[in-house]
matplotlib code that plots the C-alpha trace (Angstrom):
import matplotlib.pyplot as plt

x = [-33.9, -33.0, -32.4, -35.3, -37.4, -36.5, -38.3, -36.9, -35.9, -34.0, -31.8, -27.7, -27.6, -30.6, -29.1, -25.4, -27.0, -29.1, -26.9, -23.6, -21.1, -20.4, -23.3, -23.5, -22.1, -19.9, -22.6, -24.1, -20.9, -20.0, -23.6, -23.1, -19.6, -21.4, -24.0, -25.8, -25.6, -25.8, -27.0, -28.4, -29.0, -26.1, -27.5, -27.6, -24.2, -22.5, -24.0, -22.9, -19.3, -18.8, -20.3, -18.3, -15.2, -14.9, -12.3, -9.0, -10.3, -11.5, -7.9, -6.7, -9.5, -8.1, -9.9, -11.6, -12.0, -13.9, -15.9, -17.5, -18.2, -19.9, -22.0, -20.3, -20.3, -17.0, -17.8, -18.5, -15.6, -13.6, -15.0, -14.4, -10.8, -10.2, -11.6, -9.3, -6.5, -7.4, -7.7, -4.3, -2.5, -4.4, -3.3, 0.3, 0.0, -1.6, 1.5, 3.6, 5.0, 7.7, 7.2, 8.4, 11.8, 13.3, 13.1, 13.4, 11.9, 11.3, 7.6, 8.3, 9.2, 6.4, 3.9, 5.6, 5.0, 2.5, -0.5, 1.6, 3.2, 1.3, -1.2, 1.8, 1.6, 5.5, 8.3, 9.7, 13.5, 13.5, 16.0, 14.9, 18.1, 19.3, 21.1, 23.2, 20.3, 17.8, 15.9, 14.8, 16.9, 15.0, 13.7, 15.0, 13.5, 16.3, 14.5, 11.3, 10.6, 11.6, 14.3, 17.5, 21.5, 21.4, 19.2, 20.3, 23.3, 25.2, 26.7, 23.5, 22.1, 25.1, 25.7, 22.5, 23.3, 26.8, 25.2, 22.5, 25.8, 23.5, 25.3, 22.6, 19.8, 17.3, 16.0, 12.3, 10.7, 7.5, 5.9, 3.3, 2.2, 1.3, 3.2, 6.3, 8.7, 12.2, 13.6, 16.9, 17.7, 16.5, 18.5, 21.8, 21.0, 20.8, 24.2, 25.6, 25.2, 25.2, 29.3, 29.5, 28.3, 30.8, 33.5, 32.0, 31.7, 27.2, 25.1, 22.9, 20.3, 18.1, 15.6, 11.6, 9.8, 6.1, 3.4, -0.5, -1.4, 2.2, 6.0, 9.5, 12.7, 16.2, 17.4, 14.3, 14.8]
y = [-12.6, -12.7, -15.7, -16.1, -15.6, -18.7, -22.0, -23.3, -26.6, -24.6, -21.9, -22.8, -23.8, -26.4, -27.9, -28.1, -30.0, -32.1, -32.8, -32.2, -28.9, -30.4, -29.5, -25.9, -23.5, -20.7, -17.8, -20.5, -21.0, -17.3, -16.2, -18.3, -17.3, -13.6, -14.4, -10.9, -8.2, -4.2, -2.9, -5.9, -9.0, -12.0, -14.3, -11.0, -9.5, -13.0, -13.7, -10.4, -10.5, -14.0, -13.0, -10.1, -11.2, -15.0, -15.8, -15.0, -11.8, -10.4, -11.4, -8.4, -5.7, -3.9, -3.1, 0.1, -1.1, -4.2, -2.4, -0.4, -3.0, -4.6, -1.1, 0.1, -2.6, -2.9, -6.0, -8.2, -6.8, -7.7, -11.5, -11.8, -10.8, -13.2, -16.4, -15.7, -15.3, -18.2, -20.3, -18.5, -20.0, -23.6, -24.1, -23.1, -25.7, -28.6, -28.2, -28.2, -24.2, -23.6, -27.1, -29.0, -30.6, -31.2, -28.6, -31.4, -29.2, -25.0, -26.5, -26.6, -23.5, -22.3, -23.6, -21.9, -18.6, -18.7, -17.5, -15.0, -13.6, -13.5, -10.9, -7.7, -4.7, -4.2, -7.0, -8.3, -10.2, -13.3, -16.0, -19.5, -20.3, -24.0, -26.1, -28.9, -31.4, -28.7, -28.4, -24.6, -23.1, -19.4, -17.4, -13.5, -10.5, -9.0, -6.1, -4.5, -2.6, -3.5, -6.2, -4.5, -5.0, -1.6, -2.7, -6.2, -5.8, -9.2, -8.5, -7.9, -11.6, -13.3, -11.5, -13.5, -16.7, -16.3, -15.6, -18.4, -21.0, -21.6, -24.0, -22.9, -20.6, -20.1, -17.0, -16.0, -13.1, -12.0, -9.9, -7.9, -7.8, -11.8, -12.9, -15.0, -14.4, -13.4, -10.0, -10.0, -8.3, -11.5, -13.4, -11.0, -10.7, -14.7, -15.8, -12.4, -14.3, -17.6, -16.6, -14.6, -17.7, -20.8, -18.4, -17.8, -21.6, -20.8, -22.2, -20.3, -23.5, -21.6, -18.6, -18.8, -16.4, -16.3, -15.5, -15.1, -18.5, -20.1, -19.6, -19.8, -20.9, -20.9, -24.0, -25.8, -22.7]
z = [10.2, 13.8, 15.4, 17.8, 14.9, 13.1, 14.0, 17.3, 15.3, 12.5, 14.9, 14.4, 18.2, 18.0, 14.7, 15.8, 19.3, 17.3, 14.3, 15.0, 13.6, 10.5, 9.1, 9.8, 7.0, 8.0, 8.5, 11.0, 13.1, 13.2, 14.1, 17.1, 17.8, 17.9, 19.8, 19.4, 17.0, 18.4, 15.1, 13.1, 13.4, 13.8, 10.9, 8.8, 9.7, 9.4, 5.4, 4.8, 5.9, 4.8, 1.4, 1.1, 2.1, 3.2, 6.6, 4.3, 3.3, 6.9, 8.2, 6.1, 7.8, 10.7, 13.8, 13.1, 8.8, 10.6, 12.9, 10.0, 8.0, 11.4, 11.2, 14.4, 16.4, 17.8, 20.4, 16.8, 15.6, 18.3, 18.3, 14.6, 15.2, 18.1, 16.2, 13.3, 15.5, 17.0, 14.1, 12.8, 16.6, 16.0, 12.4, 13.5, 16.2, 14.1, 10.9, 13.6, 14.2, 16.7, 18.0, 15.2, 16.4, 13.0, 9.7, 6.9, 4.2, 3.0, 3.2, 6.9, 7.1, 5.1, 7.4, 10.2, 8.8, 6.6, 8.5, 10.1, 7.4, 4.7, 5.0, 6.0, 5.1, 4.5, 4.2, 6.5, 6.8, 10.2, 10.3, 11.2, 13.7, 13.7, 15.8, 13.4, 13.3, 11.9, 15.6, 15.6, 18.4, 17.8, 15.2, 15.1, 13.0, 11.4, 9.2, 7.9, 4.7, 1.3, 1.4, 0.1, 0.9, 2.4, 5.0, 5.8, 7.8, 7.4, 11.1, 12.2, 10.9, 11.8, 15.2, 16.1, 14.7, 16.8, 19.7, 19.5, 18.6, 15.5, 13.3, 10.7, 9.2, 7.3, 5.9, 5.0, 4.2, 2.9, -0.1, 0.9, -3.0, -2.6, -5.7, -4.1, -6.9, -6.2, -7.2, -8.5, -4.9, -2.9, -4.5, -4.7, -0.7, -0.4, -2.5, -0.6, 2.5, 1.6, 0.6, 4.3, 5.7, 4.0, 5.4, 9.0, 9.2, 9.3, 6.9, 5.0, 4.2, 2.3, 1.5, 1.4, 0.1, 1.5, -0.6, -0.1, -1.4, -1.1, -1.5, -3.5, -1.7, -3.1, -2.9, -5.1, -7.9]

ax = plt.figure().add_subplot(projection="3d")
ax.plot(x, y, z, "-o")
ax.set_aspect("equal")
plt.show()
């Protein structure tokens, strides 16, 4: 049903004014987020998306896989996109992100990466650079594709903790699979370094692991 054919008291708009947003479901909020649908109508292509996929599950489509499943309408496409990258930026803001002054947990780190790493397509290796009260001087991307000692240079992470006077780091990495649990290669790569490290006078304070619906880190296991 389109939206100016529903009773004027029960359209999204007229119930959020008159009651408030909490009480509008998720098909409601995007339909209004849409504002009009090119090949159907917003209420319709909202239920179906949401019903198909839910917010987590969109956050995977790309562009184009989005704008087929919006029947061609790349504008709605484009909108649904924006709001989740929105929501992606606002989480990272409200647990705290690049902003946090102190790292006091691998949770922290977690929640600095989640929403950006989880959904990858391929691994990939940063370092969380700290200064020696655990402030987060920068983070670096050190490599991409499947995490193996052949393709993480330990001068190439510790050239960047040298040259950012890091007195610390903190690895994480991602697996695109979902499933958080180490490989045996993880955790070669971590005590690898970890020994680098004690030698170089850097601490390596630990390795998290990101996962779809939450993570491993070194330290804890």
């Amino acid at each position: 049903m389109k939206i100016k054919d529903m009773p004027w008291f029960d359209r999204p708009g007229e119930r959020l004014t008159r009651k408030g947003v909490e009480v509008l479901s998720s098909s409601d909020l995007l339909a209004i987020l849409l504002g009009k649908g090119k090949n159907e109508s917003v209420m319709t292509l909202s239920s179906r998306l949401l019903s198909k996929y839910d917010f987590d599950n969109l956050e995977g489509l790309s562009l184009e896989e989005l704008t087929v499943e919006c029947k061609g309408d790349k504008v709605s496409a484009l909108k649904i996109l924006s709001l989740i990258e929105i929501s992606k930026r606002y989480h990272k803001k409200l647990v705290g992100g690049y902003d946090k002054k102190i790292i006091t947990s691998a949770k922290d780190v977690y929640n600095m990466f989640s929403d950006e790493m989880r959904n990858l397509k391929q691994e990939v290796l940063k370092i969380v650079l700290l200064d020696v009260k655990n402030n987060v001087i920068c983070v670096k991307d050190i490599s991409k594709g499947t995490l193996n000692s052949s393709l993480v240079h330990p001068r190439e992470v510790f050239k960047e903790a040298i040259k950012a006077s890091a007195f610390s780091f903190i690895l994480v990495h991602n697996h695109p699979s979902g499933d958080c649990s180490p490989s045996e290669e993880d955790i070669l790569i971590t005590e690898k370094l970890s020994k680098l490290g004690d030698e170089l006078g850097i601490k390596v304070l630990d390795h998290v692991i990101v996962g779809r619906d939450g993570y491993w880190n070194y330290v804890e296991n």
